[in-house]
N, C-alpha and C positions, 0 to 999 in steps of 0.2 A: 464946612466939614469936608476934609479929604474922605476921597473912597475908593472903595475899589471900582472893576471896570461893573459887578456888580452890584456898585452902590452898598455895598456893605463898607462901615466905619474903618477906616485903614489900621487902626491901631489894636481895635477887637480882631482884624482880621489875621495880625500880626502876630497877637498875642494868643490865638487860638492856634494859629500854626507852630507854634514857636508849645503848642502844650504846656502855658503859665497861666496861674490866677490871675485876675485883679491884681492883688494884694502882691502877687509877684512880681508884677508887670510895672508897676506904680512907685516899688522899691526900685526894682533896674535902674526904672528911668530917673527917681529922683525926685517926684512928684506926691503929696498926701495921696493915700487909697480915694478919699473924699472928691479929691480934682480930677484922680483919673477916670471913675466913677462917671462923674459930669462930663469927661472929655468924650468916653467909651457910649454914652447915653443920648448925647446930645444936647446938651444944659446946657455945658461951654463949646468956645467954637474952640476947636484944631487947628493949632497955627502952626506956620513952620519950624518954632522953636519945639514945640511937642512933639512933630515929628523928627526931628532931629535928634531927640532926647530918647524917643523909640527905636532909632536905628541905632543909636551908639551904645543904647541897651542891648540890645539883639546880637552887636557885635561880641560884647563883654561875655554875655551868656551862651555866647557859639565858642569862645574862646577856650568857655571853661569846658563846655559839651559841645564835643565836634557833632554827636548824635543829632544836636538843636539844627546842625546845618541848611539841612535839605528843605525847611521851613523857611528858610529866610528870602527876603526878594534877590535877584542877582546882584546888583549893587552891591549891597551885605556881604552876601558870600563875598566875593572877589575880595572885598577888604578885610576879611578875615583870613583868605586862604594866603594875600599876602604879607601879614601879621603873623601869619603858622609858616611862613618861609617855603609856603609851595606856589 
């Protein structure tokens, strides 16, 4: 399982920043609520396609609400700010 620097689940961490449900989280990415569930839990491992499916989530949902921005890792941002042409 990815995490953070404190060990907290990278995608719950994301997805708490980012102020989405589960249910919300698990849409984005593209995932059953059931997998993400397991993924956010620790059941399933976190692979790099999950996260990659959480940031390209993150991106999508910063796109539509700049407000989501200030949540996101830098990585993120930057690829949104330059998708918003700044």
């Amino acid at each position: 399982m990815t995490t953070t620097i404190a060990g907290e689940n990278i995608l719950r961490y994301w997805r708490n920043g980012a102020n989405l449900t589960q249910a919300q989280f698990a849409m984005a990415m593209g995932v059953p609520l059931r997998t993400y569930e397991d993924l956010e839990n620790g059941k399933a491992a976190v692979r790099p396609v999950h996260e990659a499916a959480a940031c390209w989530a993150l991106v999508k949902l910063a796109a539509e609400n700049p407000l989501k921005m200030g949540f996101l890792p830098p990585e993120i941002q930057a690829v949104v700010k330059s998708l918003q042409g700044g």
